[in-house]
N, C-alpha and C positions, 0 to 999 in steps of 0.2 A: 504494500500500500504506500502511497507519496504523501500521506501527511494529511490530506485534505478529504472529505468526501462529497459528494454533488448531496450532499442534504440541501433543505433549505434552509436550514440554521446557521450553512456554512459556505461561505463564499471564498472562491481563488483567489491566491495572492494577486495583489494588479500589477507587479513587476516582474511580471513573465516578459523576459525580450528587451529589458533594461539594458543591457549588458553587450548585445547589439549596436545599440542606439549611441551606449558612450562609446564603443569602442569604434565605431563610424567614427563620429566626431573628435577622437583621436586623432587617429589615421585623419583626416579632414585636415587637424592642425599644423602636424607633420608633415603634410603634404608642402605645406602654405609657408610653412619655415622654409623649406627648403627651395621653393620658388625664390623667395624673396631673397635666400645665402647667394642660391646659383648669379641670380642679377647683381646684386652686390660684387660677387666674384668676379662676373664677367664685366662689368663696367668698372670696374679698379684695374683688370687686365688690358680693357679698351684705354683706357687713360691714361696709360704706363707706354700704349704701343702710340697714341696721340701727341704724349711729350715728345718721343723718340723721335717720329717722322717730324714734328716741327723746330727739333733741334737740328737734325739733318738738313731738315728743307731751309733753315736761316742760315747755315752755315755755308750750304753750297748758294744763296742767294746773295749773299756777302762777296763771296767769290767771285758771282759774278755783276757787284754795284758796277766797276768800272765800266762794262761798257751802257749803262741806265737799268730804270723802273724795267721796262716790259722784257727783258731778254732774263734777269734777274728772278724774276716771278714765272716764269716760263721753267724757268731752271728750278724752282722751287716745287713747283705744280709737278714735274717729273720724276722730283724723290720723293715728294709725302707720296704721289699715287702709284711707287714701286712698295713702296709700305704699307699700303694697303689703306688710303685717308685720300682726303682732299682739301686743300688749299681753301681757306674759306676768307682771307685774308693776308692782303700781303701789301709790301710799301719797302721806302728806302728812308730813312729819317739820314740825309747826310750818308754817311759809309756804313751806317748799323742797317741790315737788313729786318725787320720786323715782321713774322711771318706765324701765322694761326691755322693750323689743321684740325679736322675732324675726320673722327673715326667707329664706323659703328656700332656700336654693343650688340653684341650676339644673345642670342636669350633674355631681350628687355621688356623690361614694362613699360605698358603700353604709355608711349607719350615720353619715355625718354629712351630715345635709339641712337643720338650722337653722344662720343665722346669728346670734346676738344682740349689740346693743346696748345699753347704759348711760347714762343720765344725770339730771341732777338741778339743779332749775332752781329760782330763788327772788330773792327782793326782795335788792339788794347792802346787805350793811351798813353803816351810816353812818360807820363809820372808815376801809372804803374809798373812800366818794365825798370824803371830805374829805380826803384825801391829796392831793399833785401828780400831774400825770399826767406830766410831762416833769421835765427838769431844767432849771434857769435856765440862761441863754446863757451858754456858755464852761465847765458843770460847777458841781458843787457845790464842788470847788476853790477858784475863782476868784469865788466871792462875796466882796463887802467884808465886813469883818469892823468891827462897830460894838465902839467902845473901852466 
């Protein structure tokens, strides 16, 4: 016997199939987490390869400011889109190339599918290369001091 009998004194437990129900809406949860890691995952991974291509794409546009804007940005547009992006912004301020790609998240949620990069590339200026790069042995401390 289960416990119960169809008298009518005696009525069935009502959570029969409880157990069902949360363990759907478990799994439901789990589901939903794991959407939402994926997209996090993949648009941190999109935005790592979006820096990359607009590092590359400022540095070869820099390369080529000398001969102007459209030959520059030309050369820009063919390394972000060997990287898999697009050129969504590009310019010459002076010799610093200034160049913005986008790249699209795999696995997004809906309404955010680009990922963009920033950077901006140019000749170092002469007060940085003439600085030290290190400090002299022992600190700037420990220099002699000429009387």
């Amino acid at each position: 016997m289960n416990g119960w009998s169809r008298s009518a004194d005696h009525h069935p437990p009502r959570d029969q199939g409880i157990a069902t129900v949360l363990a759907a809406a478990g799994i439901a949860v789990l589901m939903t987490v794991l959407v939402v890691a994926l997209h996090l995952g993949a648009a941190v991974h999109a935005r790592h390869r979006a820096e990359a291509a607009a590092d590359l794409a400022a540095l070869a546009a820099a390369g080529m400011a000398v001969q102007g804007t459209e030959p520059a940005c030309a050369r820009a547009a063919e390394i972000a889109t060997a990287m898999g992006g697009t050129v969504t912004t590009c310019g010459l301020a002076g010799w610093d190339a200034l160049v913005e790609v986008g790249v699209p998240v795999p696995l997004a949620l809906p309404g955010l599918g680009t990922a963009t990069g920033r950077a901006r590339a140019g000749p170092v200026p002469p007060s940085v290369v003439d600085a030290p790069a290190v400090d002299p042995p022992g600190g700037p401390e420990h220099q002699d001091d000429e009387p």
